[in-house]
PAKOLLUM-855127 format. One record per residue (C-alpha): residue in one letter; x, y, z negated; residue number from 1. Coordinates in steps of 0.5 Angstrom, whole numbers. Layout:
residues N
{tido: A, u: X, v: Y, w: Z, mifi: NUM} .
...
***
This chain:
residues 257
{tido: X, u: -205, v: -146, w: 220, mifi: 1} .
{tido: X, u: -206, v: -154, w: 221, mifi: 2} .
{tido: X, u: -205, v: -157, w: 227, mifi: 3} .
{tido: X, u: -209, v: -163, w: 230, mifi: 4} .
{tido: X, u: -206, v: -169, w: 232, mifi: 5} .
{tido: X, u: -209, v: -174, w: 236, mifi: 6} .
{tido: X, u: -203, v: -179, w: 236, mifi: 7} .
{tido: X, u: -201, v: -179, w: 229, mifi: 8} .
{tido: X, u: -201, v: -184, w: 227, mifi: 9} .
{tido: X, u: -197, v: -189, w: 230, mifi: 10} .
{tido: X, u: -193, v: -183, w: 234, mifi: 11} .
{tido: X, u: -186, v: -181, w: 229, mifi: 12} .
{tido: X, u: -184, v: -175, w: 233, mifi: 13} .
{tido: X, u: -186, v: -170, w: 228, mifi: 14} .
{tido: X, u: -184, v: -174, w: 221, mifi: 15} .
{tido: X, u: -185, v: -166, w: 217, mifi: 16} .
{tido: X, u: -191, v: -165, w: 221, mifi: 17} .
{tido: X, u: -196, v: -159, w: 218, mifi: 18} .
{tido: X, u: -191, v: -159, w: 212, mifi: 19} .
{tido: X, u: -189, v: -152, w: 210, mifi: 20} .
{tido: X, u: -182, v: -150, w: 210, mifi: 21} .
{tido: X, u: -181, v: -148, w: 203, mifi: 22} .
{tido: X, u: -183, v: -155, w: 201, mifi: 23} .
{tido: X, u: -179, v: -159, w: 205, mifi: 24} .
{tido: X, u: -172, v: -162, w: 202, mifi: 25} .
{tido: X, u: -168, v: -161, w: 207, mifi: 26} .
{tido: X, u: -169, v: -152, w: 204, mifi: 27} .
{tido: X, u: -168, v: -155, w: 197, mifi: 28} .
{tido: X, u: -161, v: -157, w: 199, mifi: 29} .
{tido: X, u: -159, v: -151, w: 203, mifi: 30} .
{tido: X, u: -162, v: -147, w: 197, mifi: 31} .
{tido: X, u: -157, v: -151, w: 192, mifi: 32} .
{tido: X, u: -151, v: -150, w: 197, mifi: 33} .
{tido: X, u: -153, v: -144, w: 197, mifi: 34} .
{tido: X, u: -152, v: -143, w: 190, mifi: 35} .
{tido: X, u: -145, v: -147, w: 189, mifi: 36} .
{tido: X, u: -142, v: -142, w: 195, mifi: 37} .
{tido: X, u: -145, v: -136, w: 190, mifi: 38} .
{tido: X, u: -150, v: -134, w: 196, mifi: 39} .
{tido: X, u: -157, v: -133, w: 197, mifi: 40} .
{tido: X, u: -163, v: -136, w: 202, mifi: 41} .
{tido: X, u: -165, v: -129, w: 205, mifi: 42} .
{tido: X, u: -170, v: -132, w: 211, mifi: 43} .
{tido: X, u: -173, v: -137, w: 212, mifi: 44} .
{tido: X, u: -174, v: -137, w: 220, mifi: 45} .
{tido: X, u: -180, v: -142, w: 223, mifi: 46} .
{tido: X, u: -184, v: -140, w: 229, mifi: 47} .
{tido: X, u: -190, v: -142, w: 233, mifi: 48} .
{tido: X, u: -193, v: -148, w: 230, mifi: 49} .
{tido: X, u: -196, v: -152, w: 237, mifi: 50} .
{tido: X, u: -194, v: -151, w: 244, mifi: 51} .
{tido: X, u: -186, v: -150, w: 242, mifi: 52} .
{tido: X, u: -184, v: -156, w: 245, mifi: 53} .
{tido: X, u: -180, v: -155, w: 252, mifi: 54} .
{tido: X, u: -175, v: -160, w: 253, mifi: 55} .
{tido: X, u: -177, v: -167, w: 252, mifi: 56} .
{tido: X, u: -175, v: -174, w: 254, mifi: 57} .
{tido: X, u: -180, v: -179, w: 254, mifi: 58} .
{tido: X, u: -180, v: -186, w: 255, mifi: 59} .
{tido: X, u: -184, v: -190, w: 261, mifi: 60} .
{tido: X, u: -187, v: -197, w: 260, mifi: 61} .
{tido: X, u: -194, v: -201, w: 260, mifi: 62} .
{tido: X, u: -196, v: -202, w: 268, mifi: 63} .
{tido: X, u: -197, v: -198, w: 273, mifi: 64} .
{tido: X, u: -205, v: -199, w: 273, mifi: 65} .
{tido: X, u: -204, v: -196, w: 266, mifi: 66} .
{tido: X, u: -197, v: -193, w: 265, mifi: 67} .
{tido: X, u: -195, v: -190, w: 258, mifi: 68} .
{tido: X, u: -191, v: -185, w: 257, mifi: 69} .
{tido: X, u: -189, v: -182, w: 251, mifi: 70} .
{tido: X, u: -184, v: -185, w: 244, mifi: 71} .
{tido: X, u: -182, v: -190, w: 241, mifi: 72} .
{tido: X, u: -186, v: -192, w: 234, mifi: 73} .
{tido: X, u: -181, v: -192, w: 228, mifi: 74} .
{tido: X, u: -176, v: -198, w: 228, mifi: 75} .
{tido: X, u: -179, v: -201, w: 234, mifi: 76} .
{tido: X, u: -179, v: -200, w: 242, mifi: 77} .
{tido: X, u: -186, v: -201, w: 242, mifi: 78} .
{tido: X, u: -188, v: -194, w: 245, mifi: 79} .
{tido: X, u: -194, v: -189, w: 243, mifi: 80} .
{tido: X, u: -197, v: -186, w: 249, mifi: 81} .
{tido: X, u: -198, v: -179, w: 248, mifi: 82} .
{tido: X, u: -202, v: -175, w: 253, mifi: 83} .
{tido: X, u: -205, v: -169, w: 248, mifi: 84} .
{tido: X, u: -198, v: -168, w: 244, mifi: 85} .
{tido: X, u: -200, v: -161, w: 241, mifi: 86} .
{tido: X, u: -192, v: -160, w: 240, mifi: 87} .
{tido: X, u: -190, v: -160, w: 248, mifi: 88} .
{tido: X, u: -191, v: -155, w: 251, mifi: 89} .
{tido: X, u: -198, v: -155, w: 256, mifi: 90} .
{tido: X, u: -194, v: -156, w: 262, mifi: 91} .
{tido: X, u: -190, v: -162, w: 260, mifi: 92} .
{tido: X, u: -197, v: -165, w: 259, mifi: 93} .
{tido: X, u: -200, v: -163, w: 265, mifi: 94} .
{tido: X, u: -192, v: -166, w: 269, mifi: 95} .
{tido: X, u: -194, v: -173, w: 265, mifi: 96} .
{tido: X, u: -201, v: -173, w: 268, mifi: 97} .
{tido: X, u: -199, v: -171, w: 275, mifi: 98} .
{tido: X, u: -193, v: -178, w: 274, mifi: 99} .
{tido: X, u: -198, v: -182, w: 272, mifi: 100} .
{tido: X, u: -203, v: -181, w: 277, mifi: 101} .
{tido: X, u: -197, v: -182, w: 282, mifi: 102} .
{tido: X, u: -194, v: -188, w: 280, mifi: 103} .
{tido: X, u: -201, v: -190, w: 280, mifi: 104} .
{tido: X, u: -203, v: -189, w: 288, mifi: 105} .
{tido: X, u: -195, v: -191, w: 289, mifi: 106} .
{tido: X, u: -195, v: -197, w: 284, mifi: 107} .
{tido: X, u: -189, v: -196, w: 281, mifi: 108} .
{tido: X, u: -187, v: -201, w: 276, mifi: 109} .
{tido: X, u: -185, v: -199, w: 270, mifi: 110} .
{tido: X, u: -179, v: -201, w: 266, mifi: 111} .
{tido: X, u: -180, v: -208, w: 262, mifi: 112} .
{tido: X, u: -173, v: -208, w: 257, mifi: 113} .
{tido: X, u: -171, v: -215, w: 256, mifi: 114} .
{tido: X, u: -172, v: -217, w: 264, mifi: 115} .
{tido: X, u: -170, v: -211, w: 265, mifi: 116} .
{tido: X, u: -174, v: -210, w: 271, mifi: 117} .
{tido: X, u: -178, v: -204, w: 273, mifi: 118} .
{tido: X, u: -176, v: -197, w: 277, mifi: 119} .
{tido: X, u: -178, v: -192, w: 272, mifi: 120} .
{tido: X, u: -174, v: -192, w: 265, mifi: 121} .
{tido: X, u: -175, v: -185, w: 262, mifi: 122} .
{tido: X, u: -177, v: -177, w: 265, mifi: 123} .
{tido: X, u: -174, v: -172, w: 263, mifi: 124} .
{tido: X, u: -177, v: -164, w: 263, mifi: 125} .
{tido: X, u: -176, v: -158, w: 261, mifi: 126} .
{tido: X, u: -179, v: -152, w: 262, mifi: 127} .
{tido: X, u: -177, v: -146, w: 264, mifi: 128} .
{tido: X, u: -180, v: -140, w: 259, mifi: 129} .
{tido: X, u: -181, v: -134, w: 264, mifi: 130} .
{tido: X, u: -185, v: -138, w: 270, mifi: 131} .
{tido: X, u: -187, v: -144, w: 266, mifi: 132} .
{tido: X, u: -184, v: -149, w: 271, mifi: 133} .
{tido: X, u: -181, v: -155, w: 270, mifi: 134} .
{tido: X, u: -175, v: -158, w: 271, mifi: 135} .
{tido: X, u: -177, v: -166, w: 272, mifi: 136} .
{tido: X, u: -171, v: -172, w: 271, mifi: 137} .
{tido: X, u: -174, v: -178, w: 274, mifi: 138} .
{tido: X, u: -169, v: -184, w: 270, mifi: 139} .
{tido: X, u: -170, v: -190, w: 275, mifi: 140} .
{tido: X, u: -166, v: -197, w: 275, mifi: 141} .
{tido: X, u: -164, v: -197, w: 283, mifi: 142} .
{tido: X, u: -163, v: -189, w: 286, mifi: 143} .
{tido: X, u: -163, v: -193, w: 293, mifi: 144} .
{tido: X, u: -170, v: -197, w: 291, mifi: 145} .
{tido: X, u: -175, v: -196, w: 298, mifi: 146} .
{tido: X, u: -181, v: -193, w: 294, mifi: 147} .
{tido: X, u: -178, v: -187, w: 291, mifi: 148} .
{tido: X, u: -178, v: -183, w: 297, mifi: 149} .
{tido: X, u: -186, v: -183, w: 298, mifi: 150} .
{tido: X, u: -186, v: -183, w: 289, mifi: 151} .
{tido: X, u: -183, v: -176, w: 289, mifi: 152} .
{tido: X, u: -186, v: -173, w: 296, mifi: 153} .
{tido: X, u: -193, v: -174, w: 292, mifi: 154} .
{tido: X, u: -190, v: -172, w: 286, mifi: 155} .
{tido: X, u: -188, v: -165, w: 289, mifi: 156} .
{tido: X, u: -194, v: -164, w: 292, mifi: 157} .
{tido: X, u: -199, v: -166, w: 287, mifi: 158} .
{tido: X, u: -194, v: -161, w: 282, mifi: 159} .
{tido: X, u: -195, v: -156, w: 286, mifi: 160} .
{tido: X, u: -192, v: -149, w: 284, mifi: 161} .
{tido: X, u: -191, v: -153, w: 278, mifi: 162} .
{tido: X, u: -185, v: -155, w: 279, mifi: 163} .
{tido: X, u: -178, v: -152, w: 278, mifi: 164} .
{tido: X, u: -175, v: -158, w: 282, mifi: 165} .
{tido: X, u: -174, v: -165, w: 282, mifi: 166} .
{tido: X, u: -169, v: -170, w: 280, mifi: 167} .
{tido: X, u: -167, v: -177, w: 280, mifi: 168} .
{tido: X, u: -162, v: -180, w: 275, mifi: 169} .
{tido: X, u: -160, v: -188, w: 275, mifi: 170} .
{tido: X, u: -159, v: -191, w: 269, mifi: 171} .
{tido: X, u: -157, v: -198, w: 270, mifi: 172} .
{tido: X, u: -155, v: -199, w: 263, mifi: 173} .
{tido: X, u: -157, v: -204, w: 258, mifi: 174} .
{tido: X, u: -158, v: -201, w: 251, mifi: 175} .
{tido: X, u: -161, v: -195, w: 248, mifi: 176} .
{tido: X, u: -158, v: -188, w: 253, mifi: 177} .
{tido: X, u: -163, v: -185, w: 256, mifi: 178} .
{tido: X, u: -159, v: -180, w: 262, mifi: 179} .
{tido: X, u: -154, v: -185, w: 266, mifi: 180} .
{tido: X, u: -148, v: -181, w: 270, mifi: 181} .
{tido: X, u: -150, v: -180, w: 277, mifi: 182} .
{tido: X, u: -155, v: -174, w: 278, mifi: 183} .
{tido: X, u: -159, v: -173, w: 285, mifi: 184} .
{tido: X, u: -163, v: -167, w: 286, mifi: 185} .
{tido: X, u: -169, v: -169, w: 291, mifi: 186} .
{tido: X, u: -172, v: -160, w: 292, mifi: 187} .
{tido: X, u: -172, v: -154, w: 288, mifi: 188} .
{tido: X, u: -167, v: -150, w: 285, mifi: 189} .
{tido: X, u: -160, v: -154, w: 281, mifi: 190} .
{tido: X, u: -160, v: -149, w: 275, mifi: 191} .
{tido: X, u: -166, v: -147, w: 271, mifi: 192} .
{tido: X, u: -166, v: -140, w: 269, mifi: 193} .
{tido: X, u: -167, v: -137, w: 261, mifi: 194} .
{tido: X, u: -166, v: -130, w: 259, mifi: 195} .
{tido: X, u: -164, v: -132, w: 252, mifi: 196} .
{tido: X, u: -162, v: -126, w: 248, mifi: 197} .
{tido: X, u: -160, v: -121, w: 253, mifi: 198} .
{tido: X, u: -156, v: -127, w: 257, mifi: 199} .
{tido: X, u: -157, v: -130, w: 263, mifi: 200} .
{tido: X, u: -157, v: -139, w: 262, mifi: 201} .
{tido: X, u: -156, v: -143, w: 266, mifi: 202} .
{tido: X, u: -159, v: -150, w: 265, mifi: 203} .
{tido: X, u: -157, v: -157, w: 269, mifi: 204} .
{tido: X, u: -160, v: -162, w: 267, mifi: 205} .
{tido: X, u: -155, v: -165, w: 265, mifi: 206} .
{tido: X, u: -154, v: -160, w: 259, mifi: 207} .
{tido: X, u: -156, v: -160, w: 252, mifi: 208} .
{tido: X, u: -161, v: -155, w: 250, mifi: 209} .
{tido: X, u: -165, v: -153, w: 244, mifi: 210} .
{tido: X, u: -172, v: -156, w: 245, mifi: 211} .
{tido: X, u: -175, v: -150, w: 241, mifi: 212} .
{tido: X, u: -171, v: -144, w: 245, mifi: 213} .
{tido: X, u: -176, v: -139, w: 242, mifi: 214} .
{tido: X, u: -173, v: -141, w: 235, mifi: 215} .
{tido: X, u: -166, v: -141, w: 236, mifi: 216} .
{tido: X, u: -167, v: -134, w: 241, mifi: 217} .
{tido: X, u: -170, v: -132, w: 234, mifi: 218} .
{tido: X, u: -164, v: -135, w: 229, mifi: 219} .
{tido: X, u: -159, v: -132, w: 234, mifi: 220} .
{tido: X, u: -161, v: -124, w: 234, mifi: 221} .
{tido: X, u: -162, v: -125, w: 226, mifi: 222} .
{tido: X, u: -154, v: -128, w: 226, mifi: 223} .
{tido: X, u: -151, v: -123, w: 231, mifi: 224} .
{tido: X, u: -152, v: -118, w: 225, mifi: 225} .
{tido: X, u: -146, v: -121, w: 220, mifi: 226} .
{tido: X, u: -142, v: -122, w: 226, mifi: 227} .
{tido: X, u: -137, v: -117, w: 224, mifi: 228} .
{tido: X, u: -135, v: -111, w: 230, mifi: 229} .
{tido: X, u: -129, v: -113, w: 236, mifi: 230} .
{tido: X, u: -128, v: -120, w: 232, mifi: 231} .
{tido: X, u: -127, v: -126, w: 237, mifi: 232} .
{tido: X, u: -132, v: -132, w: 236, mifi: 233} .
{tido: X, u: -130, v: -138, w: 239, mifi: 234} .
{tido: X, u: -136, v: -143, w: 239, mifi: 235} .
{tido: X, u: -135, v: -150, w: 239, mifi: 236} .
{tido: X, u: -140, v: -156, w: 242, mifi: 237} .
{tido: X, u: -143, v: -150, w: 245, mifi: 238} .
{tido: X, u: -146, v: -153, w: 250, mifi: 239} .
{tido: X, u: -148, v: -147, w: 256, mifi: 240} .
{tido: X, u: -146, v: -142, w: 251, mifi: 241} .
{tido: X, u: -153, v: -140, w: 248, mifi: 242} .
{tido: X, u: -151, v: -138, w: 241, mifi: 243} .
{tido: X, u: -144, v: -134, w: 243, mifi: 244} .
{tido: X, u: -147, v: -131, w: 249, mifi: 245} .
{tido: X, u: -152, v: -129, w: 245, mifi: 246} .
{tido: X, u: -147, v: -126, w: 240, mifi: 247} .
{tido: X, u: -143, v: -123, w: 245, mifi: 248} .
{tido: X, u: -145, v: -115, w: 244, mifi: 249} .
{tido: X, u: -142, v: -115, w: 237, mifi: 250} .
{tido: X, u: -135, v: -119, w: 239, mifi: 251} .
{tido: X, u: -129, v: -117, w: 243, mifi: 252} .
{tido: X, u: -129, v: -124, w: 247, mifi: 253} .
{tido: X, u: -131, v: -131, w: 247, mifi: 254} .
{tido: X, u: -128, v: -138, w: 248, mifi: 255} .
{tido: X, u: -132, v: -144, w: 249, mifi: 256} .
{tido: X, u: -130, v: -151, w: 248, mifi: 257} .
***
């Protein structure tokens, strides 16, 4: 199925958009190492085309008459505004809507690089799949800025049941780092919550996740069959735990790192 996109070009986000799996070179280099290890490719794993997207870091810039929110163009800083993107899922275009509405009604400055000035730098959001509510980081220069107390009481309004909770994270640095160290949770609940392969995840903001979680759901129960009986699975980089979790029936323990 082809997917319409009103952003490309110039947006790079989906550098294999509409391209069939099969054909992409990546399958041919797993396909040769294959071969070299005297193995086969069983499964091809691929998922929902649209809408999978529910984690998203998005850049804020323009003015707060006109703010854009979205991506950087390839090799630039020059940001697409993606209002529509058909890979998000539909409630992280609504919060986008919702930010630039409020920034808008409370001028709300977006951040300028090279003077570095401005408030809001990047937003956050996360989705979570059982109740479609989103767990949205605003990224700002200045945690103590007056105008964030009513910026964030009218975004939790306007969002409404919309909102799993809302998040300030200051970012004071020059270069490219998007999250900065010091989080402050303004409402809502401090972990978001997925039900992923039969374990319960718990999210902080801070932690990394699939974007396409439906997908690695998917590629994780397809594992769990070669994971021998009462064997200990030790998962480095392991992030919340998702993938050992997940393989926990089959094995006698597990040990992150």
């Amino acid at each position: 199925m082809k997917i319409l996109c009103s952003h490309r070009p110039p947006c790079p986000g989906c550098p294999e958009f509409n391209r069939p799996a099969r054909e992409l070179p990546q399958h041919e280099i797993l396909e040769a190492l294959s071969r070299r290890q005297g193995a086969q490719m069983t499964a091809i794993l691929t998922g929902n085309p649209a809408e999978y997207r529910i984690r998203a870091k998005l850049a804020v810039r323009g003015r707060f008459q006109n703010p854009k929110i979205g991506i950087f163009q390839k090799g630039s800083h020059r940001i697409v505004d993606m209002p529509h993107c058909p890979i998000h899922h539909p409630a992280i275009n609504q919060t986008v809507v919702h930010v630039k509405s409020a920034m808008r009604s409370h001028q709300i400055a977006p951040y300028v690089e090279k003077p570095r000035l401005g408030l809001l730098r990047y937003l956050q959001v996360v989705v979570e799949r059982a109740t479609k509510k989103v767990q949205l980081v605003l990224v700002v220069t200045d945690l103590a800025d007056p105008h964030l107390t009513a910026f964030c009481a009218a975004l939790v309004r306007s969002m409404g049941d919309l909102l799993h909770s809302l998040w300030l994270n200051q970012n004071t640095s020059p270069g490219n780092s998007i999250l900065g160290r010091e989080f402050r949770l303004v409402c809502g609940e401090p972990y978001l919550e997925e039900n992923f392969a039969d374990r319960v995840l718990h999210y902080h903001p801070a932690a990394f996740g699939q974007a396409n979680l439906d997908l690695a759901e998917e590629m994780v129960r397809w594992l769990e069959r070669f994971v021998p009986q009462h064997k200990r699975i030790l998962e480095f980089h392991c992030g919340v735990g998702a993938i050992g979790l997940g393989l926990l029936a089959n094995s006698a323990s597990f040990a992150a790192n």
